[in-house]
N, C-alpha and C positions, 0 to 999 in steps of 0.2 A: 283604115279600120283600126279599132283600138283594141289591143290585144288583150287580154286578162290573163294573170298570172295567180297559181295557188298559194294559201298560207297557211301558219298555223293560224288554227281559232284560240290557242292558248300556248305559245310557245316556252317552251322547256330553259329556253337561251336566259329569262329572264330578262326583256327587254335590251339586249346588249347587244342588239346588231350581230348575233354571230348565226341563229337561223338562215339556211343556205338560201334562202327567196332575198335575203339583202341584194346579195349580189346583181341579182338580176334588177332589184330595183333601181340599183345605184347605176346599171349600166341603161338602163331607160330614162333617167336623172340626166344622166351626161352626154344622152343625145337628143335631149327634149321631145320625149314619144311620152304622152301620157298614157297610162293603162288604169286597167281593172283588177280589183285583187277579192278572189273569192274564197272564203277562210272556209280552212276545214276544220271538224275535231279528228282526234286520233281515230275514233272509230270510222269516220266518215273515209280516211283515208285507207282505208281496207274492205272497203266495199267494191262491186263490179264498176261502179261510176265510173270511179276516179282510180281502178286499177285499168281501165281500158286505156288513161293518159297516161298510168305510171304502170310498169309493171311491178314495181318493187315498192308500192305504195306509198311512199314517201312527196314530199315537196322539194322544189317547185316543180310547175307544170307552167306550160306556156299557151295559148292556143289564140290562132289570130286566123281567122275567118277556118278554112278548111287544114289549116296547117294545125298540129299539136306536137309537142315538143317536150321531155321530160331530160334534167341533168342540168346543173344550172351552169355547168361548163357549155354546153351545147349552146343553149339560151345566149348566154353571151356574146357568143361565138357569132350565132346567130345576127342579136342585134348590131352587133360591131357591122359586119357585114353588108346588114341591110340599110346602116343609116352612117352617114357622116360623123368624126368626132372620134371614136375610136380605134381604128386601125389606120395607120401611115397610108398614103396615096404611094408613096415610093412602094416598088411590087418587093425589095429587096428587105426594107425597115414592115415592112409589113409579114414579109414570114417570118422576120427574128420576134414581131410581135405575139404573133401565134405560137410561135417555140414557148416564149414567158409564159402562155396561158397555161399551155399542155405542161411545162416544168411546175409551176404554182399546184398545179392537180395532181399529178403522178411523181412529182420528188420531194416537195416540199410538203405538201398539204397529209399524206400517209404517217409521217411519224410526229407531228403534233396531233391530228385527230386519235393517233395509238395514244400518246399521252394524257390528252384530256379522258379519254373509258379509262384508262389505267388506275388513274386521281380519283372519276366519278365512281367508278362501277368495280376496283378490284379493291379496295379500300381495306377490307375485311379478309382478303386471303391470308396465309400462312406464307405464300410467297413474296406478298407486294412490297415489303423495304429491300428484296434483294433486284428484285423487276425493277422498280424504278428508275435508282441510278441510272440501268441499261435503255431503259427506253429515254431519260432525260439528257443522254451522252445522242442518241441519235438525231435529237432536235438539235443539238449543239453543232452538233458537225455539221448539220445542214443549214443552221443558220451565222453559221463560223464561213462557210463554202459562198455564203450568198452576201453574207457584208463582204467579203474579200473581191465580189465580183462589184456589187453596186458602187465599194469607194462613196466620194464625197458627190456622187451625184444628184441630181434630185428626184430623175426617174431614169427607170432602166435603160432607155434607148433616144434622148432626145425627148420630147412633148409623151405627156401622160397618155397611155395607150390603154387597151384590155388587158396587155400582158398584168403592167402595176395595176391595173383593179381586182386580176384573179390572185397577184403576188401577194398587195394587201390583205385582201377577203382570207387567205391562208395564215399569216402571220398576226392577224387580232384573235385569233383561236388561241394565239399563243399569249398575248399581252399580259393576262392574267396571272400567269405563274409566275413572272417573274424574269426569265430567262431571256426575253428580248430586250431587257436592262440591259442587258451585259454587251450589250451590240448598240452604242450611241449612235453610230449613224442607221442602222434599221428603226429603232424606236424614233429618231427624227423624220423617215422616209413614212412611215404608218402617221408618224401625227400631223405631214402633207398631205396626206391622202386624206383624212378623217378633217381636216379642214376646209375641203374642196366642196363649194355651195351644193351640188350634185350627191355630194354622202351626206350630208347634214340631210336633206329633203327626203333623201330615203333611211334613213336614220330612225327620225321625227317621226315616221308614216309608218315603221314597222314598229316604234314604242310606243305609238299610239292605239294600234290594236294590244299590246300588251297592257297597256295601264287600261283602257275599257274592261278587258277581262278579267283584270284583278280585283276591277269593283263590282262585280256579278256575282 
């Protein structure tokens, strides 16, 4: 059965691949499961529809015959699991895989997403040139802590797993500022992953709904 996953109808990312349904694409890309993708507008995502898939209205959403799924950690998680290609067959490289996913979403991913609202949305306080330092020292530490562990390797654990696809998906949040410069072997490890035919394909497919809507 082919599963259909939600999207923006206009997303806010700007065509950049950082809209959280990437992830899930890319992780459907690299196990070769073709799916559906049904766009929503912001209002549509606050309606009972599509609050009954998400409780907190947002994207993605997942749903494959009588299953539905919201969290695109989950989704992942998911696909890794139901389909060959991303998680280790060894039981042992496969939970250190899982560790990556959960560390990409609960250590890593919290104080770049605090930096980018920081950038977008506090711009105009009275407070923000003292805030920012401190939130752009948190990114640092954490991506100071995470080149120190990856080294000159190519992926975190042996062959490209979910871990490096939710590691990635956290750290192109960041690419933009500036600050994953300063880390050559992270910015070489993000520009493997962003070369990999499976991220181009859902790349392609998520700035292809952005450029149709930009011409609307």
């Amino acid at each position: 059965m082919t599963p259909t996953i939600t999207a923006f109808e206009r997303s806010p990312d700007g065509g950049k691949g950082l809209a959280r349904d990437m992830r899930v694409r890319w992780a459907l890309e690299e196990v070769g499961q073709p799916y559906d993708v049904r766009l929503l507008s912001f209002k549509a995502m606050k309606e009972p529809a599509h609050l009954a898939l998400h409780p907190f209205g947002q994207i993605p959403t997942y749903e494959e015959g009588d299953l539905a799924l919201f969290e695109s950690g989950a989704i992942v998680f998911h696909i890794a699991e139901r389909h060959a290609g991303l998680l280790p067959d060894d039981a042992n490289a496969r939970a250190r895989a899982i560790t990556w996913m959960f560390a990409a979403l609960s250590t890593m991913e919290p104080p770049i997403v605090d930096l980018a609202f920081a950038r977008l949305l506090e711009r105009d306080e009275a407070w923000y040139e003292q805030r920012l330092p401190v939130v752009e020292e948190r990114v640092r530490k954490r991506l100071g802590e995470f080149s120190a562990r990856l080294g000159g390797a190519d992926w975190l654990d042996g062959p490209f797993s979910a871990g490096d696809l939710m590691m990635v998906s956290a750290l192109l949040r960041v690419k933009a500022s500036g600050l994953l410069d300063q880390y050559p072997n992270l910015s070489a490890y993000v520009a493997r992953a962003e070369a990999r035919p499976a991220y181009r394909r859902a790349f392609e497919a998520q700035l292809a709904v952005f450029t149709a809507a930009s011409r609307t």
